[in-house]
Every structure is written in C-alpha cells, then in structure tokens.
N, C-alpha and C positions, 0 to 999 in steps of 0.2 A: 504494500500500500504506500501509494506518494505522500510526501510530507500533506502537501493539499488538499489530498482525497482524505486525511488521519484526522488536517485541519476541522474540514465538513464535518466526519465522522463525531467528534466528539460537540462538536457545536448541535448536530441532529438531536445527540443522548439530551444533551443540557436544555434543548429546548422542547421535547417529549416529559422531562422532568419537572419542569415547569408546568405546561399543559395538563399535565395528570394532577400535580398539585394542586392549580386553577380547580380543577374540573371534580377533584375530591372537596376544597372548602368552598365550592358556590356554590350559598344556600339556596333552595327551594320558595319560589314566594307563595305563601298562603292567600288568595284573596279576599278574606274573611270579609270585611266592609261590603265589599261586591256584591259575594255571593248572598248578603241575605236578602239580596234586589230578586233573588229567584228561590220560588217555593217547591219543593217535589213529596209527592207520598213516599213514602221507602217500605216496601216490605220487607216483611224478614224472609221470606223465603227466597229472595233476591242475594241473601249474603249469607245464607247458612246451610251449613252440612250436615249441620245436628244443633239438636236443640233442647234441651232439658231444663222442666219446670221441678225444683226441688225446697220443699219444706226442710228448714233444718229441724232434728227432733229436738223435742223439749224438756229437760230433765231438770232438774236441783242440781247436776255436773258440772251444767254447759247451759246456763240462763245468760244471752249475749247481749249487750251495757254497753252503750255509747260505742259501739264497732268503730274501729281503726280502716274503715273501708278501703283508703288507697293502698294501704298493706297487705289484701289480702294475696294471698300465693296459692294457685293450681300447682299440684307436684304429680303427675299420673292422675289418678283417681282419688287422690285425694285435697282435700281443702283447707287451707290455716286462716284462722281468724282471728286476731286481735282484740281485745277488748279489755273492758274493765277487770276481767276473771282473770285475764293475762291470755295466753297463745292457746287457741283450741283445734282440734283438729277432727274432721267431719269428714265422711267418705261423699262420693258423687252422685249418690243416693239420699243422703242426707240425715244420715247415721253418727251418731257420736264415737268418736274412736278413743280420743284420751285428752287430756290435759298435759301439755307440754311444760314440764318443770313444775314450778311453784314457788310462791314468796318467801323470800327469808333470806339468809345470809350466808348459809352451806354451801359448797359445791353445787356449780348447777342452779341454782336458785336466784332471782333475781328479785330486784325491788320493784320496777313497774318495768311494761313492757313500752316502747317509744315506738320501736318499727323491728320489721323482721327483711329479709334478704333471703336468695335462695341462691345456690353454688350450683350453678346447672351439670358442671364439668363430675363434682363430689358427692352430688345430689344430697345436699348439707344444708341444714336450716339455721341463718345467724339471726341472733337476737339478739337489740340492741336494748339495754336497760341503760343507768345511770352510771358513765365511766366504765362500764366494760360490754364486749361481747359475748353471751355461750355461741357455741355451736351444737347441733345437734343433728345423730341421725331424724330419718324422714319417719321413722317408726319412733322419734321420743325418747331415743338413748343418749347420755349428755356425753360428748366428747371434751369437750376444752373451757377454757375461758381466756381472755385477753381483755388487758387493758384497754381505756379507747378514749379519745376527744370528748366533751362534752356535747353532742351534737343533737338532728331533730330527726334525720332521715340519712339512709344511708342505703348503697347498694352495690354489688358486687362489680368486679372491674377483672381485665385479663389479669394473668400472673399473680393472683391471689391476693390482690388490694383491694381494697376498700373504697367508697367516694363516698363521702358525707358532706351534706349540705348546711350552710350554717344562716340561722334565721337572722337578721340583722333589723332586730326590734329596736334600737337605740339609734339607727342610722351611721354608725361610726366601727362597725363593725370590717377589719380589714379584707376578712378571708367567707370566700361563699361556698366554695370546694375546698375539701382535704382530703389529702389520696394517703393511706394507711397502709401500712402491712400485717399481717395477722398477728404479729407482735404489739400491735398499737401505734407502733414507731411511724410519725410521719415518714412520708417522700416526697410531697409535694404540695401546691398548694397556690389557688386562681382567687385574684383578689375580686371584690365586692364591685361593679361597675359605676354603683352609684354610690353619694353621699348624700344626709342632708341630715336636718336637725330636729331636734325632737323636744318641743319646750320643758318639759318636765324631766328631758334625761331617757326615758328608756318606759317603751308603753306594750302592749300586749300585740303580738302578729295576729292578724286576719289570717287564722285559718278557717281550712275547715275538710272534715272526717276524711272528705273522700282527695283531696290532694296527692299527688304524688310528684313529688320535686325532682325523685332521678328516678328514670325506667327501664329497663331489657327491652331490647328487641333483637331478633335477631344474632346477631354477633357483636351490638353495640351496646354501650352502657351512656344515657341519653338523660339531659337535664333540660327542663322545663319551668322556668319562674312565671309567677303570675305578673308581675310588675314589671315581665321584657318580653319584649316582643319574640327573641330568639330563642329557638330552641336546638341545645348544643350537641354532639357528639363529644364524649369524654374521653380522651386517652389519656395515659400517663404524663406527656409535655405538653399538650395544651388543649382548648376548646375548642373544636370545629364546628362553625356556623352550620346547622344542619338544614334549618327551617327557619321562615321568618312570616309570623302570624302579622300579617296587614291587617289592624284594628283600623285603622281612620280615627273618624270621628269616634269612635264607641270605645277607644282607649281611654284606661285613667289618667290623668295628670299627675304628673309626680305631687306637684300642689296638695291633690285631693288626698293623698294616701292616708290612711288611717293613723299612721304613727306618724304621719308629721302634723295631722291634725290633733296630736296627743290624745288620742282615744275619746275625740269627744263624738258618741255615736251617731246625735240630732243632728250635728255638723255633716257628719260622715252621709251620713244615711240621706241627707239634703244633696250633695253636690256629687254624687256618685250617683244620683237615678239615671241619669243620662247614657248610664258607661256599661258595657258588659264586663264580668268575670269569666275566661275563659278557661279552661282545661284541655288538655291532649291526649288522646288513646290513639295512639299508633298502630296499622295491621297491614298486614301486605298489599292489599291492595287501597287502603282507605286510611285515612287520619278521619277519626271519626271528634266534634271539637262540643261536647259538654260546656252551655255556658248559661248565668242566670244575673242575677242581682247583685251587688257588689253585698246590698245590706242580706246580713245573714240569714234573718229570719224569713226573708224573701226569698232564698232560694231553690226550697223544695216545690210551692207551686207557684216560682216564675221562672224554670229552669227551660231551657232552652237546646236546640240540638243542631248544629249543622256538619254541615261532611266536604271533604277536599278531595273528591280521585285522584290520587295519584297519577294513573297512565294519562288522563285530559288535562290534568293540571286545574280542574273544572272545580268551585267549591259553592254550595247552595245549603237553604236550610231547609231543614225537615218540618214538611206539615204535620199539626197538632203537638210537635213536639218530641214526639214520639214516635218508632218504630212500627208500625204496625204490624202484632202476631197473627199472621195469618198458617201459622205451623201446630204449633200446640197451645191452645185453650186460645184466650181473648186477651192475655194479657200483656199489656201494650208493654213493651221493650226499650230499655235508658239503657245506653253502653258507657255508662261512666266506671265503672272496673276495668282492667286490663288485667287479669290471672295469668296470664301467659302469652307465648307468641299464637296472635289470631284465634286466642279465646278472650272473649270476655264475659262479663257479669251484669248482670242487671238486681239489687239487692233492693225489695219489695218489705218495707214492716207488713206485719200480717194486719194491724189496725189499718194503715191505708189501702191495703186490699179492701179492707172491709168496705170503708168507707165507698171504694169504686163500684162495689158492687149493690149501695142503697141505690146507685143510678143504670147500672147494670145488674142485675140480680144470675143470668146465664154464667158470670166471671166465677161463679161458684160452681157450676154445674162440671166444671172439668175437679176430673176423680182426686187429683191429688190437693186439690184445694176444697172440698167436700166437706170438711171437720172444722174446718181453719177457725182459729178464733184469738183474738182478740190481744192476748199474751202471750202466744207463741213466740217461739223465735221466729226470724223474718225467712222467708217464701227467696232462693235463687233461680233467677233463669240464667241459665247456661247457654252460651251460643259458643259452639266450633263452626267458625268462616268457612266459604268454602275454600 
C-alpha cells in the first residue's frame, strides 16, 4: 500500500469512527406536543401476544400498603412487589409465594425497602434499604450484603455496577448518577444538570408510586427524569442522549417546580394546571408515555396516555385514555408498569374496579373478577407484546 492510499486509509477509519459515534449519541425526537393534535383508539389486541387478568390472593402474609409500583420486577413466572410489608413475591397466577427477608438488623434483614433491581445475567434480586444492599436468590435465599450511597433508586448496569439516582430536593445537590460496584465503592459519577434555590433550604421531591428514574431495556440500563426532557442511555463514562421528549408548551418551568416553590402546594397546584407530568415505558416497538396532572391528587382520574412508534417516528394520544381490552374481560388497560422487556402491567385496586363497574356492572361478569371485593389486594393485567 502507497504512502497515499495508507494516507486515505486511515482518514476513511477516523471518519466511519466519527459517523458511528454521531449516529450512536443522536437522540431520537419524541413529538409529544404534536402528537396530542391526533386522537387514535388503541386496542389491545393490536399489541398483544398474551394477556392475563390476575387477582393477587389475599392473606394476613401478603396485605399490599402503599405499593412501590415503578419497582415492581417480572423474573419468569414470577412477581416482586414492594410495599409497606417490605418485598413480596407472587407467582403469575396470583399466588402468594413468600416474603422476601424481613425487618431487623440480622443478616439479611433490612430496615425499609427503597427499591429492588434484578441481575438478568445472575438472575439475583438486589434490594436497596438504608446504606446497604442484600442480594438474593429469585426463590428468597439471602446471598450477601454491601454497603451503598444513600440513594432513592437504583438499577443494574454491565460488569456488575450499580446506577443510583440521586433526588436533589435542596437544588444544590452535585451528583444525579453514581455508578457503584458491589463493594459499595464508587466508580463514577454525572453531575446534576440543573441548579436552583430552595427558600427554606431543602423541601420534599414530587414523587410518586409508580416512577421509575432508571430502567432495562434491552441491553441498556436507561434514565428518565421528570424535570428533563432527555432520556439517557447509561454507560460506565458517560450519558448518551437516547430520546428527547418534545413537551412544548405542556413542559414545566423550572420556575414552577415544587421545591423551588418551597412546597407550597396552592402555589404549586395553581401554576402547574397548564403542564403535563410525563413518564416513559419503553418496548420494542413502542414508547408507550403515561402522563397526568402535575398536582398529585389529580392524577389517578386525570391520567392520560399517548404512544410514539418507533418505526414512523409517529406519536398520538390514546382515546379515553385508555387501552381498550378487547382480549380478556372489559377491563380497560394503563401500561404505566414496565416488569420487563415488552411486558408490562396495568395494577387495578380492587375498590376502583369496583367503583367501574356501579357504571359497568358486565366488568364483573368475567370469572376471575366474580368474588372481587373491596379489600383485596389489587387485580394485574399482564400484557406480553407481540
């Protein structure tokens, strides 16, 4: 090869290396704004392969308190659920299996449960309490514990780290990601994008249940804030732009955020009707985008649903709201869970069942909702995409 031809040669590599970089961190544009100028029905027989309506059973065991929703985890056939009792684990039937650990101070036992993770690779269930992690087998057998950050959320990463996300109620908070190794030991760490001020010092984060700040999908380990429009791909050296949710006009204003309006609700709750809260469930063919009321109490009946196809690039919102089950029974379909890759959850109290069916009374007439009452634990629809 001529000096010349070696010259090109490696000017070709360097510029293919480039290209595929470009072509790996250009986000995706969400047209969120757009899409809710267009209305569509959505069946559910249009995105499912399967579909199961499941009662969780109801015992003195396993009575399920304030559920930790965006935590919940599909592992095979079966289900983990967070809640006030601590990690519960239910088969796909809706069978109580055991109780994962227990409160105290022993090996193994933890103080409250924050969030759990799953080790797809080890098939390992980590739970995060206060300053450390267990791990456990998927049957409930305690393997380990590790020290850990003080964190809110956390979720598995390649080479057996960690990513925790860190809430920055005060505004002044450096770090939003810290990447861990199963030792506890940082390795890494993406600072906060924003700053601001918080009159009083430090006030309470606008959560709420069903959140999930980092997600799986796929082969990637993936973060989603409410307050940015971006949503990241996480690797070990830095964030890749993955998606960028196009709010428009319907984003909040940093202004309005609740902790910089120091928790005053009437404030909050005044200058935020205009704005949606969005969410993101990621699937292979679909980001399906969960959104409602910024004020909390608002947003079980002013929740809203729209979808982004991926292959069209196309994003519209779903008429009534809701999914329409046209598969098993009458019961209208929320894909705000994501349990796994191209599964998701739709998590039903049995009281609002109820309540749907003083106006529908048939929503009872399918077998597995026949008994339902009142106290129960909540009612799963299971959807496997196709």
């Amino acid at each position: 090869m001529t000096t010349k031809n070696l010259f090109l040669f490696i000017l070709l590599l360097f510029g293919y290396h480039f290209y595929a970089e470009a072509q790996q961190t250009s986000p995706v544009k969400i047209p969120f704004e757009a899409g809710l100028n267009t209305e569509k029905e959505l069946l559910l027989s249009h995105i499912a392969a399967e579909v199961k309506i499941i009662p969780l059973e109801t015992n003195e065991n396993c009575l399920l308190s304030k559920v930790k929703a965006g935590a919940i985890q599909m592992i095979g056939h079966d289900i983990y659920i967070s809640c006030e009792m601590g990690l519960l684990q239910f088969s796909d039937n809706g069978k109580f299996v055991r109780s994962i650990s227990q409160k105290g101070q022993g090996p193994g036992e933890y103080s409250t449960v924050r969030h759990i993770a799953f080790d797809r690779d080890q098939k390992q269930i980590h739970l995060l309490s206060n300053g450390n992690v267990l791990v456990f087998t998927t049957d409930g057998k305690y393997l380990r514990e590790c020290k850990f950050p003080m964190v809110w959320q956390f979720e598995m990463l390649e080479n057996h780290l960690y990513a925790s996300f860190i809430y920055n109620g005060n505004g002044k908070k450096p770090n939003r990601i810290i990447l861990s190794d199963e030792k506890g030991q940082q390795v890494n760490t993406f600072p906060q994008y924003d700053q601001f001020t918080v009159p009083s010092g430090m006030t309470f984060y606008n959560t709420d249940f069903y959140d999930r700040y980092l997600y799986q999908f796929k082969e990637s380990t993936c973060l989603k804030e409410f307050y940015n429009d971006t949503i990241f791909t996480i690797t070990k050296e830095k964030l890749i732009p993955r998606y960028i949710l196009d709010m428009g006009k319907y984003g909040l204003p940093k202004k309005y955020r609740f902790e910089v309006l120091d928790g005053n609700w009437d404030r909050f709750n005044e200058v935020s009707a205009p704005h949606w809260r969005p969410n993101i469930v990621e699937t292979t063919r679909s980001i399906y985008i969960p959104y409602g009321p910024w004020n909390y109490e608002d947003r079980i009946k002013g929740r809203q649903l729209a979808v982004f196809d991926k292959k069209e690039k196309t994003c519209y919102k779903v008429k009534s709201s809701y999914i329409t089950n046209d598969v098993e029974s009458k019961l209208p379909f929320y894909p705000h869970i994501m349990a796994g890759d191209d599964v998701l959850i739709n998590l039903w109290e049995a009281s609002d069942i109820l309540e749907l069916a003083k106006k529908d009374p048939s929503l009872l007439e399918y077998k597995a909702l026949e008994n339902l009452q009142e106290d129960d634990n909540p009612v799963l629809i299971i959807v496997y995409l196709k």
